[in-house]
RORO-888189 format. One record per atom (N, C-alpha, C, O): z, y, x; residue in three letters. Coordinates in steps of 0.02 Angstrom, whole numbers, plus 50000, padded with zeros to 5 digits. Layout:
% RORO-888189
ZYXALA/...
% end
This chain:
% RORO-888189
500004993950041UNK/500005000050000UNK/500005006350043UNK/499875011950020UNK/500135005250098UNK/500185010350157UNK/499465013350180UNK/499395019050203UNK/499005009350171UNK/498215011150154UNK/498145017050106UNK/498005022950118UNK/498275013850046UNK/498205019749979UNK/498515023249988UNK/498295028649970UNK/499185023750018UNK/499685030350007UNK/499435036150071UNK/499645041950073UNK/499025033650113UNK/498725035950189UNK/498415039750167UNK/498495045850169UNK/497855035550133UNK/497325039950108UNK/497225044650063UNK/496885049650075UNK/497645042849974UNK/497685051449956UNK/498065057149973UNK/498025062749947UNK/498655054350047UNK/498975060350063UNK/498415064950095UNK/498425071050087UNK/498005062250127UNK/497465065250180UNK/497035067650135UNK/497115073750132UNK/496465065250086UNK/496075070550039UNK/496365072649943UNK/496125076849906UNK/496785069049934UNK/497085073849866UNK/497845075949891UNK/497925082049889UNK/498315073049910UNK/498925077149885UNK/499075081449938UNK/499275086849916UNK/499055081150005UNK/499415086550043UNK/498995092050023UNK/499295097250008UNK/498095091950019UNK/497755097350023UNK/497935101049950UNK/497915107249947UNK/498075098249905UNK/498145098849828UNK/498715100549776UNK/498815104349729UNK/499085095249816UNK/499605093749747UNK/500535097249800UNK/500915102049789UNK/500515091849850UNK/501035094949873UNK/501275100049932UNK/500955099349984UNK/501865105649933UNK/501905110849969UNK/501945106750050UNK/502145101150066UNK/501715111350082UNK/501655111650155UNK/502545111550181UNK/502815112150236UNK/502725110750134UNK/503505110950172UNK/503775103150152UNK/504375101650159UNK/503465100150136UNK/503755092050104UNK/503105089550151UNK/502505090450145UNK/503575085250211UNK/503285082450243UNK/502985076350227UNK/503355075450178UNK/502525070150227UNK/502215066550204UNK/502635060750219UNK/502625055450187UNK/503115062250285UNK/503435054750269UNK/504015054850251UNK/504425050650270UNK/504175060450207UNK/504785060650152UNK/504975053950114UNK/504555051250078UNK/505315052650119UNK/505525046850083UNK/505435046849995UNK/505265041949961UNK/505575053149973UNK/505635055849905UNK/505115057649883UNK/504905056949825UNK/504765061149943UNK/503825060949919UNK/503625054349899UNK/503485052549842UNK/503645050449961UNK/503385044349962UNK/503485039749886UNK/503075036749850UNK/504155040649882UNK/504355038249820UNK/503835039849747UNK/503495036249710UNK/503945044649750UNK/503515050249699UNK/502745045049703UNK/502545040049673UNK/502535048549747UNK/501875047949736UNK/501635039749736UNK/501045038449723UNK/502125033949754UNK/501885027749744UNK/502095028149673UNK/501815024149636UNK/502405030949654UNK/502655027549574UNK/502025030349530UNK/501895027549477UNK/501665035249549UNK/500925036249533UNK/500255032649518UNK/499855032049472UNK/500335030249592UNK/499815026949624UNK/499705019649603UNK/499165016849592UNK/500315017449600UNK/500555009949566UNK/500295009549493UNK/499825005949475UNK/500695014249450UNK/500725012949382UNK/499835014749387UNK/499415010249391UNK/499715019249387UNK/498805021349378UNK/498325015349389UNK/497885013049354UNK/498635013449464UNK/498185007949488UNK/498175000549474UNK/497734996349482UNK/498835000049451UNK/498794994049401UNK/498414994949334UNK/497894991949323UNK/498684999049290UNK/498435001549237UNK/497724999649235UNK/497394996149197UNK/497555003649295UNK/496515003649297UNK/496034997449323UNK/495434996449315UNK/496534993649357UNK/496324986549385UNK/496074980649317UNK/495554977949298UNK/497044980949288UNK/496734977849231UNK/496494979549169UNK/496504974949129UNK/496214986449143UNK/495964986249095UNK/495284986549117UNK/494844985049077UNK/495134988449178UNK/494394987149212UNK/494214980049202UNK/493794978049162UNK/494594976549242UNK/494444970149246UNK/494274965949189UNK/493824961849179UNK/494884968649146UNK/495014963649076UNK/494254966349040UNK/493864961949023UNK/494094972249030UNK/493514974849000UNK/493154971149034UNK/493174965449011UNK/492854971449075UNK/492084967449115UNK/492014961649070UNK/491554960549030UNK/492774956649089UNK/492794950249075UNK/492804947449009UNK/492704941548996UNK/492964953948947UNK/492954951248896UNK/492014954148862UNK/491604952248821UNK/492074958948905UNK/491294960948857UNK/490814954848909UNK/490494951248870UNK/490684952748982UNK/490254949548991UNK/490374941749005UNK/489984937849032UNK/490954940648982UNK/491364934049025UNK/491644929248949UNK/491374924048930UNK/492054931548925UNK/492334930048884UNK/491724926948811UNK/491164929248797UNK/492154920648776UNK/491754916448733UNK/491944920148670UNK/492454918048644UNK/491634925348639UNK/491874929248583UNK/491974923948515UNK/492214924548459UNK/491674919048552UNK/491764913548444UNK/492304911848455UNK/492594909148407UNK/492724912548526UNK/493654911348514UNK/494074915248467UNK/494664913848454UNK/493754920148442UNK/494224924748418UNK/494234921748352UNK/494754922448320UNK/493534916948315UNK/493624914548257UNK/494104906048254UNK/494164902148207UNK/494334905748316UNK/494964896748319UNK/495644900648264UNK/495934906048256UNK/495614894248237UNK/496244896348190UNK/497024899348224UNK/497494902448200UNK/496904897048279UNK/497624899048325UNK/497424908448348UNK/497934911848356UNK/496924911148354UNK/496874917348350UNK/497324923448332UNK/497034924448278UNK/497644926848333UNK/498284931548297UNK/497644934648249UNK/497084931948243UNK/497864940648219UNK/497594944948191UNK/497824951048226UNK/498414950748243UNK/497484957148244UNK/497214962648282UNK/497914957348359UNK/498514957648371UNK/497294953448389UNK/497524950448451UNK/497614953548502UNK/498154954348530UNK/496994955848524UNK/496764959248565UNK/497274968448561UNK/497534970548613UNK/497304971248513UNK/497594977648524UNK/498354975448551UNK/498734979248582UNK/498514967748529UNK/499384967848534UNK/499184965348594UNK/499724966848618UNK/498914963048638UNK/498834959248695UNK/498644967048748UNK/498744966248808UNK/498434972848728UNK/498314978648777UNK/498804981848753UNK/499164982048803UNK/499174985548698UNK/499824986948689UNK/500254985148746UNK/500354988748795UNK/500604976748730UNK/500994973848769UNK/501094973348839UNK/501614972048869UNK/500244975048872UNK/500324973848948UNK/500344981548959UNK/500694982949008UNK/500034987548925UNK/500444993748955UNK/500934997048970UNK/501005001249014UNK/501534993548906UNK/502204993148901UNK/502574990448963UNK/503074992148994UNK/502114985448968UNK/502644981149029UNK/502374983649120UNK/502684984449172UNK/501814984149103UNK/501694987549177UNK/502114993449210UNK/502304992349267UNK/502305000049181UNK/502635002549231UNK/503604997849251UNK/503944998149301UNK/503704994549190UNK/504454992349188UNK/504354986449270UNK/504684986149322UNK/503824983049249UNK/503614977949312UNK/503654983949362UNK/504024982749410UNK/503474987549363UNK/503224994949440UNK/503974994549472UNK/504044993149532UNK/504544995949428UNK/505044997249474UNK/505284993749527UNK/505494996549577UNK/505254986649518UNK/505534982649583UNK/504964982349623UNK/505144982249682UNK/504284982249617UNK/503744983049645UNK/503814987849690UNK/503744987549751UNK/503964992549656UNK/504035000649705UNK/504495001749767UNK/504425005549814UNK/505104995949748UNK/505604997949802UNK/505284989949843UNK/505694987849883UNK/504834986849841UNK/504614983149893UNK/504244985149945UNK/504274983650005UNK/503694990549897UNK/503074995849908UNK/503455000049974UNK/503165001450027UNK/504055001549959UNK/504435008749999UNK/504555003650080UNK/504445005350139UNK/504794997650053UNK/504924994650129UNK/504514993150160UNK/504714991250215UNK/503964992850155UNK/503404991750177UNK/503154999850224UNK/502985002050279UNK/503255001350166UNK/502765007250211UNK/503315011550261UNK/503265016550297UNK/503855007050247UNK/504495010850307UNK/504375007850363UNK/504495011350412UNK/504185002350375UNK/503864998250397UNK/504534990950423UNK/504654988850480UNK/504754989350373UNK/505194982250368UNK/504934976150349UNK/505164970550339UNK/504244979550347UNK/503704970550335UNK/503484970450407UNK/503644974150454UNK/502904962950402UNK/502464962350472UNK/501814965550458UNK/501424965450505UNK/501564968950390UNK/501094970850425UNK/500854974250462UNK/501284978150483UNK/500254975450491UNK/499914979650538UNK/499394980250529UNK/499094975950498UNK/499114985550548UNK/498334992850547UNK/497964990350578UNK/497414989550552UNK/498094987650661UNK/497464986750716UNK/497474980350738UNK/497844976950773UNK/496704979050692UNK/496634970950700UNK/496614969850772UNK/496684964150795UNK/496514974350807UNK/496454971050899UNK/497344969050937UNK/497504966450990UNK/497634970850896UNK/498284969750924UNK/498304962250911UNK/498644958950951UNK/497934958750852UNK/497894949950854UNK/497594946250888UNK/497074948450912UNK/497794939650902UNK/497564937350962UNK/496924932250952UNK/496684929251000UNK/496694931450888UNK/496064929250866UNK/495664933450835UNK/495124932050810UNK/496014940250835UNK/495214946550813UNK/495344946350734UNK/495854947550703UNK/494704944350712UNK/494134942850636UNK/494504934650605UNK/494814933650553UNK/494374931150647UNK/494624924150628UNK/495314926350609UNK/495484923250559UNK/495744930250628UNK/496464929550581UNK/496524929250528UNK/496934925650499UNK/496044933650498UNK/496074935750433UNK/496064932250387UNK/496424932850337UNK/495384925450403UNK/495164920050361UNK/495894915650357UNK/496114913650303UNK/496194914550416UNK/496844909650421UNK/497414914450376UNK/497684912150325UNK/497584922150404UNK/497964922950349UNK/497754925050275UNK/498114928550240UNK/497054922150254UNK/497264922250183UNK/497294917650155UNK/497474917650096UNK/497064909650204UNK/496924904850179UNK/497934901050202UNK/498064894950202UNK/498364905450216UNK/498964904750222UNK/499194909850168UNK/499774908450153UNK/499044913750142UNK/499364917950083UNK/499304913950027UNK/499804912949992UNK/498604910750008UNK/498374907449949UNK/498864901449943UNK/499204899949894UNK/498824898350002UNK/499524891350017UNK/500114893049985UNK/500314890549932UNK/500424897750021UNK/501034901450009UNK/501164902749920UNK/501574900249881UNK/500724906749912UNK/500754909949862UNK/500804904049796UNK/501284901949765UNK/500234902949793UNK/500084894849756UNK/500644891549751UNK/500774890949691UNK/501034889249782UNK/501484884349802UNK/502224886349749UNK/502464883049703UNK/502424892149774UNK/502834898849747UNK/502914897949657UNK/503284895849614UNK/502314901049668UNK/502074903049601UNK/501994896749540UNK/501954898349481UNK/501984892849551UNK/501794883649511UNK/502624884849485UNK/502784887149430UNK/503244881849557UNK/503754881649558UNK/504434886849491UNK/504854884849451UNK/504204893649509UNK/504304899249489UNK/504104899349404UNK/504554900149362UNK/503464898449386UNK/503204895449316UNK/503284889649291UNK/503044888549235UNK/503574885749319UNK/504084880449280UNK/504694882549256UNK/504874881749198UNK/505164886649319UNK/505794886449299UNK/505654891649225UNK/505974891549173UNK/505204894949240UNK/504964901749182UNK/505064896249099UNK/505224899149047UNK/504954889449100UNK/504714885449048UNK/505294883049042UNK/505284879048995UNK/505844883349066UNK/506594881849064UNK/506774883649001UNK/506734889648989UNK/507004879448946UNK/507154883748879UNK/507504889348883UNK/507264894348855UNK/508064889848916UNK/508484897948890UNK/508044903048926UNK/507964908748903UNK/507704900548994UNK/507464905849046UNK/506734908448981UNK/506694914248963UNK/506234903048956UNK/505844902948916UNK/505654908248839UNK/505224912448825UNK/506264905048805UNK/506594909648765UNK/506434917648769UNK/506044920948735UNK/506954919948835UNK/506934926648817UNK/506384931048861UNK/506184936648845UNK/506164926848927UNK/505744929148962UNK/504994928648941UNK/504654933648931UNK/504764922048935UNK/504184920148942UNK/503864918448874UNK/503254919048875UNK/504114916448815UNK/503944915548767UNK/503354919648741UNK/502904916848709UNK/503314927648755UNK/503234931848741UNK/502394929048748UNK/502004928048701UNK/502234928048823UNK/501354927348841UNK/501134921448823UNK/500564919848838UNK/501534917348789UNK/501314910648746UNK/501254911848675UNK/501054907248640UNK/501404918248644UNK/501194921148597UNK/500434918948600UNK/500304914048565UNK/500044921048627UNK/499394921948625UNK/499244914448636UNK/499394912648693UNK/499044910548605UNK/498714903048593UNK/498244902548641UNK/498244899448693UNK/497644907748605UNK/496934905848636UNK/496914912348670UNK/496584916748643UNK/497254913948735UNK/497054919548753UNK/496494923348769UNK/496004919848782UNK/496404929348773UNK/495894934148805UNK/496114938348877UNK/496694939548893UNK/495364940948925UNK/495554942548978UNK/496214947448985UNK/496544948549035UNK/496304950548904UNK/496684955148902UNK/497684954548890UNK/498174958248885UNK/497534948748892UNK/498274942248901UNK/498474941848954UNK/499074940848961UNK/498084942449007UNK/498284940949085UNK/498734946749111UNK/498934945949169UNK/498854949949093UNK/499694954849109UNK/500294956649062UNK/500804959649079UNK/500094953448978UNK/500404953148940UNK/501014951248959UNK/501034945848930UNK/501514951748987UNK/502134948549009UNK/502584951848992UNK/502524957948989UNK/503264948348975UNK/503874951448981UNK/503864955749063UNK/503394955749102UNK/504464958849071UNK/504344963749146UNK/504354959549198UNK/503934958249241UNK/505114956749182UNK/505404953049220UNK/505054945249213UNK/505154940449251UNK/504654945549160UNK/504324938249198UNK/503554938649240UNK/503294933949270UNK/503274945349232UNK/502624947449251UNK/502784948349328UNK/502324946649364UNK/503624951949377UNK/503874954849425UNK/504094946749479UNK/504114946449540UNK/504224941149431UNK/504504935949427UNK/503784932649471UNK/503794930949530UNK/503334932449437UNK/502594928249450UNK/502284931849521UNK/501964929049566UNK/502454938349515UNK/502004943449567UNK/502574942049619UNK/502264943249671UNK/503124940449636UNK/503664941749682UNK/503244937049748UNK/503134939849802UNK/503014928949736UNK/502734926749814UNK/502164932749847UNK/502094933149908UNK/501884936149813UNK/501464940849843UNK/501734945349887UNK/501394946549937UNK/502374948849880UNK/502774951749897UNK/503254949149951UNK/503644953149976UNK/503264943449968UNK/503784940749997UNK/503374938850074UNK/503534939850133UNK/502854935950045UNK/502104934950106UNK/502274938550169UNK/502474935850221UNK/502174945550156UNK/502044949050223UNK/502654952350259UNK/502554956650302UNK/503334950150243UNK/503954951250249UNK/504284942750292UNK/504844940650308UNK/503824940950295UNK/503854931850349UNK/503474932450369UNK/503764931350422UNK/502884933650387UNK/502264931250414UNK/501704938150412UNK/501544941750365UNK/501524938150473UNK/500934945950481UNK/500444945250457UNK/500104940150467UNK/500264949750420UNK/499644950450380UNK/499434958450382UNK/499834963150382UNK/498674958850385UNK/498434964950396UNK/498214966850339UNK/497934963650294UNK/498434974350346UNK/498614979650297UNK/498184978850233UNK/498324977650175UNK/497504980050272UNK/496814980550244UNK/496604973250201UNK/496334973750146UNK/496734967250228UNK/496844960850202UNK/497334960950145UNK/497144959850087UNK/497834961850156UNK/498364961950108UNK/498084966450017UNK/498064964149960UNK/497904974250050UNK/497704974949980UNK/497024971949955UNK/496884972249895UNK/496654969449996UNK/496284964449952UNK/496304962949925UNK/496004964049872UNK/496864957449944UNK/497044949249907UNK/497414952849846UNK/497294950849789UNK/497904958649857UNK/498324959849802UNK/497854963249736UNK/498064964949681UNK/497294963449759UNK/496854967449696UNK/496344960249686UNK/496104959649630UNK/496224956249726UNK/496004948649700UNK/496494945949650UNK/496364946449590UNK/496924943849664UNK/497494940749643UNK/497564942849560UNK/497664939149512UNK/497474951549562UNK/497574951449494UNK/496914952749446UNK/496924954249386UNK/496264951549496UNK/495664949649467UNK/495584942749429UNK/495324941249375UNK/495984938149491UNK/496014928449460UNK/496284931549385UNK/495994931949330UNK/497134933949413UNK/497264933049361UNK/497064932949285UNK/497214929549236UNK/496524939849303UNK/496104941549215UNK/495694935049204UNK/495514932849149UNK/495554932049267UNK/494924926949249UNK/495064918949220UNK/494674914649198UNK/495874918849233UNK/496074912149223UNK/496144914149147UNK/496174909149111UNK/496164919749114UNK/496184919049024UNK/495454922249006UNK/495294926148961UNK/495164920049043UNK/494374923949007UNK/494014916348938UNK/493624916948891UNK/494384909848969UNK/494194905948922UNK/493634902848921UNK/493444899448874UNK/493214904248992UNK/492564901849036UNK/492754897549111UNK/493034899649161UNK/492444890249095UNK/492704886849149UNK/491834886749219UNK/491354882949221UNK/491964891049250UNK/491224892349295UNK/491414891149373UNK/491094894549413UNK/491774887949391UNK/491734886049468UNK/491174877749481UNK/490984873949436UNK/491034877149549UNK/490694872849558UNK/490814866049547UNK/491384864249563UNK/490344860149518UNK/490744855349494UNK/491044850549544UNK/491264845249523UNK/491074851949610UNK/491124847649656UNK/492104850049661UNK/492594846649677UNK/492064854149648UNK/492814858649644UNK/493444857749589UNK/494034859149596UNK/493094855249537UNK/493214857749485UNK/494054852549465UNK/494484853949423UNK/494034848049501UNK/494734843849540UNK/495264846849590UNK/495774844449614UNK/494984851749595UNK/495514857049633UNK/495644863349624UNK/496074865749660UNK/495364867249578UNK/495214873249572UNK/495664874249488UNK/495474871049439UNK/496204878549484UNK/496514880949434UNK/496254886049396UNK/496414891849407UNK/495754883849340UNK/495274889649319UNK/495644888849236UNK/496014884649209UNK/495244896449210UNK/495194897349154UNK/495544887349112UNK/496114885349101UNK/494974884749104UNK/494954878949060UNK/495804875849057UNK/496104873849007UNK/496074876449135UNK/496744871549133UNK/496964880049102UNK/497384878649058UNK/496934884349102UNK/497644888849102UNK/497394888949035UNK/497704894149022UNK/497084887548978UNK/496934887048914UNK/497144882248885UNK/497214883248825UNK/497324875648907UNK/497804872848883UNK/498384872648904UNK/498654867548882UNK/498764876248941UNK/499374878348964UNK/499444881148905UNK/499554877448856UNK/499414886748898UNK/499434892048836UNK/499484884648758UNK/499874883648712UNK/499134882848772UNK/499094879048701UNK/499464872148702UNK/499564869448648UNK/499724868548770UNK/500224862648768UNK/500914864548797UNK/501394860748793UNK/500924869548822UNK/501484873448855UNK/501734868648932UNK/501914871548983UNK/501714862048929UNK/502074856748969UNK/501424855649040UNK/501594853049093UNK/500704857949028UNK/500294857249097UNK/500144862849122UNK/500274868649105UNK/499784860049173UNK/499234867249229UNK/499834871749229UNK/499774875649181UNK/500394872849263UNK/500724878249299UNK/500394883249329UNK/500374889349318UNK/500054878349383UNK/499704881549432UNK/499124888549448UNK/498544888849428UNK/499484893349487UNK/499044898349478UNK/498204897349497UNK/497754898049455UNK/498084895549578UNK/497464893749602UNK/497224888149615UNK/496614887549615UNK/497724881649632UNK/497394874349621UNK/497694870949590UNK/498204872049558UNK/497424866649595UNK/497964859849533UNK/498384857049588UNK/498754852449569UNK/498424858849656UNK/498824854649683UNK/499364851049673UNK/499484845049682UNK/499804857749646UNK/500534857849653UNK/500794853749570UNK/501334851349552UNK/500094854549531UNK/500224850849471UNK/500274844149473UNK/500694840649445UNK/499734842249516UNK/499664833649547UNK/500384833449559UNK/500744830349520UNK/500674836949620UNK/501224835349635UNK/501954833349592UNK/502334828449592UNK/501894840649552UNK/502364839649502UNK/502384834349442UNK/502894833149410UNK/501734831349430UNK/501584826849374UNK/501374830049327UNK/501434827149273UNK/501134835249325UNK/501204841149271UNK/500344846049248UNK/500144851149220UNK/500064838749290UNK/499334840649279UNK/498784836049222UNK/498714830049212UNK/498494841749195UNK/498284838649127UNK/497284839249140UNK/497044844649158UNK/496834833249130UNK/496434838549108UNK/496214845249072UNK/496664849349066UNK/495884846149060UNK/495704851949024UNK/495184849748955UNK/494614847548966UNK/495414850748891UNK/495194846848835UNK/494734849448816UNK/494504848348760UNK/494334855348878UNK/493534857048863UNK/493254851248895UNK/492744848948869UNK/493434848648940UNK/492944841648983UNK/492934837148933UNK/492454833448944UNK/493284835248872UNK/493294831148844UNK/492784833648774UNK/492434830048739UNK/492844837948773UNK/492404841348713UNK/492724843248635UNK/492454843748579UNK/493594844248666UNK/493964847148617UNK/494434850948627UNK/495024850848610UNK/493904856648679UNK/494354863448682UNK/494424866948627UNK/494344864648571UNK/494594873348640UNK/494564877848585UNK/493904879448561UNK/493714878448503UNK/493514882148613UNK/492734883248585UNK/492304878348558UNK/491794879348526UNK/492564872048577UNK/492084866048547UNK/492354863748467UNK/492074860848420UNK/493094866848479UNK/493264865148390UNK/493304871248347UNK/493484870748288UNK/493154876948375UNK/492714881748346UNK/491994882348300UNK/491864884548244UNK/491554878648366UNK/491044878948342UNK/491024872048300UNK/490424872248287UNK/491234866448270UNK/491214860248228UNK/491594863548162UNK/491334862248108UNK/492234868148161UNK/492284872648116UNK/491814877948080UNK/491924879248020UNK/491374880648108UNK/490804884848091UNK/490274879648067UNK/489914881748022UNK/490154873848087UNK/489644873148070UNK/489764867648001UNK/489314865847964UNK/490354865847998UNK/490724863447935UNK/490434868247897UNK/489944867747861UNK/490814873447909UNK/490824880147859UNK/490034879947848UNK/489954875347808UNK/489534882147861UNK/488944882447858UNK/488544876947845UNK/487934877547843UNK/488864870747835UNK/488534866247813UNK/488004861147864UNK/487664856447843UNK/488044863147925UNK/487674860847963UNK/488144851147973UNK/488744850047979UNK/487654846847970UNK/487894841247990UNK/488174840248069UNK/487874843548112UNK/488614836848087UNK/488734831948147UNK/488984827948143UNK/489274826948089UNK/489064822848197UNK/489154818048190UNK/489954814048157UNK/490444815448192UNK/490054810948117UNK/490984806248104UNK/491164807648159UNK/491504812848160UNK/491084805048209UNK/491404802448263UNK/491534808448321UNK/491984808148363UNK/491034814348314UNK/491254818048338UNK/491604822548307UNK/492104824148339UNK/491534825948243UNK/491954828348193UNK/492664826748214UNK/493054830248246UNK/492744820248188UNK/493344816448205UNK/493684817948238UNK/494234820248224UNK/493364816648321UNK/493684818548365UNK/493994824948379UNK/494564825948402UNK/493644828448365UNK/493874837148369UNK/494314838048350UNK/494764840148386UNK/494414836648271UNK/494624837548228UNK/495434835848241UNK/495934838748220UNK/495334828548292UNK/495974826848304UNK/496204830248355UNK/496814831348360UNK/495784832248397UNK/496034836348456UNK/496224843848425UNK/496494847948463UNK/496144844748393UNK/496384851848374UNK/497094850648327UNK/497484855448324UNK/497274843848288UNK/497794843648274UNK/498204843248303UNK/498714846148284UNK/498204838548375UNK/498484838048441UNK/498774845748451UNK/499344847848454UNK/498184848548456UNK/498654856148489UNK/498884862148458UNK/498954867748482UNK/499044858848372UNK/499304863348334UNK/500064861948337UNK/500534865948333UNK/500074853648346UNK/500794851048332UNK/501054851048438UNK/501614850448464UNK/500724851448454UNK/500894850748524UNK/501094857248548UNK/501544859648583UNK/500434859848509UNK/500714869848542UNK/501324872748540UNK/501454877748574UNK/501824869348495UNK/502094872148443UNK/502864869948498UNK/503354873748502UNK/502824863848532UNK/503394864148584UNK/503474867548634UNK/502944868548664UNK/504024870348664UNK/504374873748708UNK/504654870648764UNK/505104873348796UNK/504454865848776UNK/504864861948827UNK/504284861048891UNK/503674861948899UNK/505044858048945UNK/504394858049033UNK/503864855649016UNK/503404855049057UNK/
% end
């Protein structure tokens, strides 16, 4: 964050906003102006993001699955504006140690002793890290009392939209984001790398509720996409996992995804529409749907690991 806070001191705020007598590495400036920079830049990440993903990404015949809310979408962008600056505060006093400089990161990639190649190793050690964290962390979240008052809230939304992916209680949105935070306070990571990943991270995030399963199929055994985090939302007990199924394998806690089977949400969408419209298909596939969607009315409906 020491990037962003660098850079609008140098062309908007010293020239602009603040007096020549408040030095830039004021602590109280500093303060100030990340609590700005944060709330704005979260704010604009995900309604950017979530917009892209629901106007070019997102399967709009989800909105007609019976598990759908009514005005979904406004309570799903409501809810995550509410909670974004409350999430900002512990964020902010992580933000401050950082740029005091009580983390490892660092500015000049030549001070590393593999150059360019670090970078690939530390992100392909952040994603480890992080991943690992984060699975762990979203279980205990599924803990009934922890569940209850924290997390219940983003299981509201059944069949989510990209615009679900920050819907969180504070403290469970601050809860999920904390391995990100913890990363570069053990282990050095460069500056410039870091806000990357931290503006990736909450790109996945929009993309794991866009409700489109599009990674390569050679992958598709390792890779924590959209499809598993769609039946998370709808069985509550699989797919933890933020970026692979690893840690689900591990835990026991890994489910297919009941679009591979051909009774996701959008596949018992569209056998609903075409009921409705009269179009024939087959008993057997009817059937099936039909049962898979009862599956995850009576299944949705538990709260437990």
């Amino acid at each position: 964050m020491n990037i962003v806070l660098n850079y609008c001191d140098k062309y908007i705020l010293s020239p602009f906003i603040y007096s020549n007598n408040w030095p830039e590495n004021n602590i109280w400036r500093q303060l100030l102006s990340l609590t700005v920079i944060v709330n704005s830049g979260a704010a604009l990440i995900y309604i950017l993001a979530a917009t892209l993903s629901y106007y070019f990404v997102f399967d709009q015949t989800l909105k007609k699955h019976p598990l759908f809310l009514k005005d979904q979408i406004f309570l799903e962008i409501n809810y995550a504006l509410r909670s974004i600056p409350l999430m900002s505060i512990p964020t902010l006093v992580i933000f401050m140690l950082e740029i005091r400089g009580y983390s490892k990161l660092y500015d000049n990639l030549t001070l590393s002793k593999y150059g360019y190649c670090s970078l690939v190793m530390e992100a392909i050690c952040f994603i480890a890290f992080t991943d690992a964290l984060i699975y762990w962390i979203h279980r205990m979240l599924h803990y009934p009392p922890v569940y209850i008052k924290f997390h219940k809230q983003h299981h509201k939304w059944k069949v989510p939209t990209p615009f679900a992916s920050h819907a969180f209680h504070p403290l469970d949105g601050f809860a999920q984001s904390l391995p990100y935070h913890i990363y570069p306070f053990l282990f050095p990571l460069s500056s410039h790398l870091y806000l990357l990943l931290f503006v990736s991270v909450n790109v996945w995030t929009v993309s794991i509720h866009d409700g489109v399963y599009s990674v390569p199929t050679r992958l598709k055994w390792a890779i924590n996409g959209a499809a598993h985090h769609t039946d998370h939302h709808l069985f509550y007990r699989y797919n933890y996992g933020q970026f692979t199924t690893i840690w689900d394998r591990i835990g026991r806690t890994y489910k297919d995804p009941s679009s591979w089977n051909g009774t996701g949400p959008a596949d018992l969408v569209r056998v609903i529409l075409n009921q409705v419209n009269g179009i024939n298909c087959s008993t057997n596939d009817a059937s099936r749907k039909r049962e898979g969607y009862e599956k995850v009315t009576n299944e949705g409906k538990k709260k437990v690991l």
